[in-house]
N, C-alpha and C positions, 0 to 999 in steps of 0.2 A: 641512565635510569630506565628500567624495563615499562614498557608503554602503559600498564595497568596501574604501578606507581604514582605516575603521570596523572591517570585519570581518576584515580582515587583523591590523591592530592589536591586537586583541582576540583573534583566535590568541597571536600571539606573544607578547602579555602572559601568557598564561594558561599558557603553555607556560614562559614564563620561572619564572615564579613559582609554581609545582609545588614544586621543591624547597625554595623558602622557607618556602610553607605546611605540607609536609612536617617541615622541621627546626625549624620553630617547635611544631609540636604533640608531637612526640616526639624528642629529642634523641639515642635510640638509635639505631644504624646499623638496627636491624632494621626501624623502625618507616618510617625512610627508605627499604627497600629496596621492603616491603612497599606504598608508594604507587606502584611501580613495575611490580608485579606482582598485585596484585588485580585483577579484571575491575570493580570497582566503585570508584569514585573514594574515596568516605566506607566501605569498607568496611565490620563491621559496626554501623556508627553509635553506637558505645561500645555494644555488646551489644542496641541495639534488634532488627535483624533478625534474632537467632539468638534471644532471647527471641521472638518474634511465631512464628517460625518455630516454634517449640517445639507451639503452640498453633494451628498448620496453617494459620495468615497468611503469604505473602509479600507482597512490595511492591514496585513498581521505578518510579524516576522517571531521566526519560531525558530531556536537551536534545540539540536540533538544531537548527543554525543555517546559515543557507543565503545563499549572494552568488551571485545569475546577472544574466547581462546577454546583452538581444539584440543583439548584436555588430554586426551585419547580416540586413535581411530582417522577416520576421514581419509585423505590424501595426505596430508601434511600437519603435524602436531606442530601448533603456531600460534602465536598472541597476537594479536593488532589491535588498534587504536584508533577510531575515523569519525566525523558525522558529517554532518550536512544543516544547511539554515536553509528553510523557506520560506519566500517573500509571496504573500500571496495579499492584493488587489482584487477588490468588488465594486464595482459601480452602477448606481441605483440612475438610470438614462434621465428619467423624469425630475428626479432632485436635482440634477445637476445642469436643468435647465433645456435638457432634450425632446425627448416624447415619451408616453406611457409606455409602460411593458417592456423597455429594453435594458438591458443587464451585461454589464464586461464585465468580463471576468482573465485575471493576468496570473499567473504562478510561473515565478523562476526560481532556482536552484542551484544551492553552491554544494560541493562533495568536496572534502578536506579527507589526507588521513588514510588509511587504508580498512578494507573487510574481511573478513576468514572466510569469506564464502566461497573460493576460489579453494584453500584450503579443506573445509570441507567435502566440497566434491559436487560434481555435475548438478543439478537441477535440486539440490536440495534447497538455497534461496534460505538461509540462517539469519537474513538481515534485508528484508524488505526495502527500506527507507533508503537503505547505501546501493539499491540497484540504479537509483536515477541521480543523475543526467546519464548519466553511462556505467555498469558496472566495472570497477576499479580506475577508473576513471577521475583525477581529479581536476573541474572543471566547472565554470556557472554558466549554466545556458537558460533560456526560457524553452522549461518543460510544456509550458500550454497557456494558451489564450483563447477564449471563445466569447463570441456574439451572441445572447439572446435573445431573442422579441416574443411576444405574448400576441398571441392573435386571436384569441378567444377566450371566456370566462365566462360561467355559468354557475352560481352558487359556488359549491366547492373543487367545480371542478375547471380545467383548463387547460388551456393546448396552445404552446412554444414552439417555435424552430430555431435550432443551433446550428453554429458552424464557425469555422475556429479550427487549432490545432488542440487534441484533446489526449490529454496526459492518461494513460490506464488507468491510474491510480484514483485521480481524479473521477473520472467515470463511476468507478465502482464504488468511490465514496458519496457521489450523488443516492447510488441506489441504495448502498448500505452503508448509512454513517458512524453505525458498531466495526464496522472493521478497524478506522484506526490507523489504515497507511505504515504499519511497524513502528508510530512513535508513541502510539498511547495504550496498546494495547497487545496485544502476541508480538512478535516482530518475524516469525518465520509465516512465507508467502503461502505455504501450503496450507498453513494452518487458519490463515485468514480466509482463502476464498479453495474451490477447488481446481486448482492455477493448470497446470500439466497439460489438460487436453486440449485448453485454448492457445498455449504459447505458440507452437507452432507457426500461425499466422498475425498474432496479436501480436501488436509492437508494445513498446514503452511511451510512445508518444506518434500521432497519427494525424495528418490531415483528413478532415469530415464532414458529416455534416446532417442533419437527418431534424425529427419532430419529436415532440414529448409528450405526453400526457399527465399531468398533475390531479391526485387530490388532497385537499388539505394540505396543500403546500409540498405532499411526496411524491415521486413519480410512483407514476401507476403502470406506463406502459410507455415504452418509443419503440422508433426505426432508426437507425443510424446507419448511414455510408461511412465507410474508414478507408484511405490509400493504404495499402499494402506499406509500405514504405516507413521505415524507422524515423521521426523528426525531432528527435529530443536536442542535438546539436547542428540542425538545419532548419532552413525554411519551409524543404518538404517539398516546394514547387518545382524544383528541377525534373526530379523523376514520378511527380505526379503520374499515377496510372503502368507504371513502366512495367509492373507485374501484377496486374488487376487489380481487382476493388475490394474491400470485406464488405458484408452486410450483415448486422447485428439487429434480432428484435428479444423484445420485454415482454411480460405483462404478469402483476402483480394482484393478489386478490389479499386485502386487506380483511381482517376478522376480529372478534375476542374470542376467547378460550378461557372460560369461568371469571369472565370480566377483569382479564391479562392480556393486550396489543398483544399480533404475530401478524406474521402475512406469509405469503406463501409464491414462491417468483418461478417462471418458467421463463431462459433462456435458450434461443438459439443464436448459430452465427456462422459464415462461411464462405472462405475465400476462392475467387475465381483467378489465382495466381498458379505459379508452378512452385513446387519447394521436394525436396529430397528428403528423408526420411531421418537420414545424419548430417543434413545438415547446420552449420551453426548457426548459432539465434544469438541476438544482442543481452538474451538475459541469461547467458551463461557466460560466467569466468573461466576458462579452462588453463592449468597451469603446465599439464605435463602433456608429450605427445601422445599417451594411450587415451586422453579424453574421447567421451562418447563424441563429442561436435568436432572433432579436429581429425579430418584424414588426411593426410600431406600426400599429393600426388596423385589422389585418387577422384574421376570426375566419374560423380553419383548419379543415377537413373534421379528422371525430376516426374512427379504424379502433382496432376490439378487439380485446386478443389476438395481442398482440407473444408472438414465441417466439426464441432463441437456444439452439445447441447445440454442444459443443465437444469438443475431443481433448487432452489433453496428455499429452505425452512426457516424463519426465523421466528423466533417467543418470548416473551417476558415469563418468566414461569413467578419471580415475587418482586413484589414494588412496594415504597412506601415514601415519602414524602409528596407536598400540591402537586408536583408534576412528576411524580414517579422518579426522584434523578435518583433518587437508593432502590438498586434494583439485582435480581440475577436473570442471566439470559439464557439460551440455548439457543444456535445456530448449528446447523448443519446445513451438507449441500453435497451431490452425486452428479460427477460430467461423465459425459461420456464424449469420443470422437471415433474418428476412423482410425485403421491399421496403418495406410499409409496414404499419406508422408507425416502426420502425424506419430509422434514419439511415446505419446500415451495416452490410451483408449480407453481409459475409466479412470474415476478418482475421487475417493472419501475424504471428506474433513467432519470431525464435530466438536464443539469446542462449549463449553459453562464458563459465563464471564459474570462478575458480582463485581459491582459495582458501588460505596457506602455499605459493604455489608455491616460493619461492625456502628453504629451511634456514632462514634465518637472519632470514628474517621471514615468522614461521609464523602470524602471525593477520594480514599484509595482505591485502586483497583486493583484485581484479581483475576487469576483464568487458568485453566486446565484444557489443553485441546491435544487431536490428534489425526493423524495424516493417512492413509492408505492410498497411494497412484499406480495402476496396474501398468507397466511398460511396454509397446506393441509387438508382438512375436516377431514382426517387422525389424524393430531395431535391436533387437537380442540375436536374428540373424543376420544380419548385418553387422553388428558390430563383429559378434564372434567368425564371419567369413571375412572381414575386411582389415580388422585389428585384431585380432586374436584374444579380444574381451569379450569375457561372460559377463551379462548383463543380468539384473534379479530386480521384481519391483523395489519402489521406491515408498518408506513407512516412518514414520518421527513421534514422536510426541514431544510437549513444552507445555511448561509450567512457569507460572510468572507472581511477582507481587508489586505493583506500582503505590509508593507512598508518598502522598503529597507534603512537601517539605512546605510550601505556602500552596496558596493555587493557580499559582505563578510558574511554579517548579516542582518537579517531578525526579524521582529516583525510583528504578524497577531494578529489581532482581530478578535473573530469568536463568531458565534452566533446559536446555533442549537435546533429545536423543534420538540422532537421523541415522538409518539403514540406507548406506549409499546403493546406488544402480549398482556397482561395480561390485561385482563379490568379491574379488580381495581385498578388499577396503575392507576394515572392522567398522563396526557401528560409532559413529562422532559421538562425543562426549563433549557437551557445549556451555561451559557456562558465563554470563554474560554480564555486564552491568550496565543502565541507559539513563542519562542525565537530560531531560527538556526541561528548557526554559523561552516561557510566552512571554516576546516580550511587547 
């Protein structure tokens, strides 16, 4: 049976069979009505979660499951089948009997199943979520752990220090929790952040450590040290330092705009490592020998001292319910980096996400975004002296609709059309289907 089958099938069952599961475990209308209306499938797991919670534990384990196929185009016209669960842990220090201000935080990850990203083609990243613990990789590692302590607070404002191993993903959903991580919201990488000019030295998961600044609960501004060093399937300690250090700073200015939240974020960041130009990075799949990251036999000129630096915008353009959760968004953002060893030296995203637009189904979502990554003249001559590939920037668009089956569960239709690097490659023709469930 073809893997879409599969994953269709397995909607529908699971969607059937809600209510039987439902009326088998509780024969009260309430207890039926109430699977329909928790954001959690298992609610409080007979008292688990609100006991743990008592004692400043929360918990959240989360499946997603994903059916893309490259339709047309790419590298390779292919279906696959894959997702991933994640287990994510928060601990409140002081509840739990410790001291004020300190905060763990655990997130591990399981990848089942395979991704078309590989299929698609070099750095296009079609499925965000299936890049970790390892792209194509299937595997449960713990993606990140971090320490924080609180060492100052002043009205609304206050100041942390972290450290811990710290998931990217993670990171960027501290700073922006509209992104989404590919399960709730776009699922292609480019279209969420503008990814490209920071890969280069940004791992998937990174020993750190650095300071933050909070107001009203957001960050507003930090410093962060990062090891160079990939640690999504290690400790990270062994080659601590063994190819220098990143250093990453923030800072955000918070506003309204006709009495609409936006803020407005300036990153830099820049490693004091060596890295090659074609070199490979762990967030690419490469399947055939002409990939841009795959030169067999050939030892590459290495340059030090990749930097990346970037802008984003973000806006509430319309809201409506007490806390504004019915809303539409606009996000954008422009990176820039160096020629080399850096692979791409500028990069557009902008994306309209609604949120409840329609009454009557207030937790769908929606979104329309799109990609522009300029690629370094660097690596267009290089690839084309070293493998005999023409290289062309890298441009997509995606289109999505997510409807909430309960608010438990989630079904998205998505739709994405990626311009590989590769100029013989036609344009990917992607269309997808994404099943979460909170449980």
């Amino acid at each position: 049976m073809k893997t879409h089958n599969i994953f269709l099938n397995t909607i529908m069952l699971f969607v059937l069979c809600v209510p039987t599961i439902s009326q088998a475990a509780d024969s009260e209308a309430s207890a039926f009505e109430g699977m329909w209306t928790r954001d959690k499938l298992f609610g409080d797991w007979g008292g688990l979660r609100s006991g743990l919670g008592k004692h400043g534990i929360a918990f959240d384990i989360k499946l997603s499951q994903f059916y893309q196929s490259v339709e047309d185009g790419g590298v390779n016209e292919n279906d696959e089948y894959g997702g991933k669960v994640d287990y994510v842990v928060n601990v409140d220090g002081e509840k739990l009997g410790l001291w004020k201000g300190l905060f763990l935080n655990f997130h591990a990850e399981t990848q089942f199943g395979h991704s078309i990203t590989g299929d698609a083609g070099d750095l296009t990243f079609p499925n965000t979520a299936m890049l970790w613990p390892l792209p194509g990789e299937q595997s449960t590692e713990v993606t990140g752990w971090t320490v924080t302590q609180g060492v100052y607070q002043k009205g609304d404002t206050a100041l942390a220090l972290m450290a811990g191993k710290i998931n990217a993903l993670d990171l960027v959903d501290m700073v922006f929790p509209n992104v989404g991580g590919g399960t709730d919201s776009f699922m292609n990488t480019n279209v969420l952040v503008t990814a490209l000019p920071w890969l280069r030295y940004v791992k998937l998961s990174m020993l750190g450590a650095g300071g933050l600044m909070l107001k009203d609960g957001k960050i507003q501004g930090g410093l962060i040290f990062l090891d160079s060093n990939n640690a999504t399937n290690n400790t990270g300690f062994p080659k601590l330092g063994d190819n220098g250090f990143i250093t990453v700073g923030l800072y955000r200015f918070f506003f309204d705009l006709h009495g609409k939240p936006g803020s407005l974020s300036f990153l830099a960041a820049g490693s004091t490592g060596e890295y090659s130009v074609l070199e490979r990075t762990e967030w690419v799949i490469g399947r055939t020998p002409t990939s841009v990251f795959v030169v067999p036999g050939v030892e590459l000129e290495k340059e030090r001292g990749p930097w990346s630096g970037g802008v984003y915008y973000d806006q509430i353009l319309w809201q409506s319910g007490n806390k504004g959760e019915r809303n539409v968004r606009f996000f954008t953002s422009v990176s820039i980096a160096d020629d080399d060893p850096s692979f791409s030296d500028w990069s557009f995203m902008g994306q309209v996400e609604a949120t409840g637009f329609f009454p009557s189904r207030p937790l769908d979502k929606m979104g329309i975004g799109g990609f522009y990554s300029g690629m370094t003249s660097k690596v267009k001559s290089e690839a084309e002296d070293l493998l005999g590939v023409s290289i062309q920037d890298l441009s997509g668009f995606e289109v999505y609709y997510s409807a909430a089956v309960t608010p438990s569960i989630h079904v998205t239709g998505d739709l994405q059309l990626i311009n590989n690097p590769r100029e013989v490659d036609d344009m990917a023709i992607i269309p997808g289907l994404r099943m979460v469930i909170d449980f």
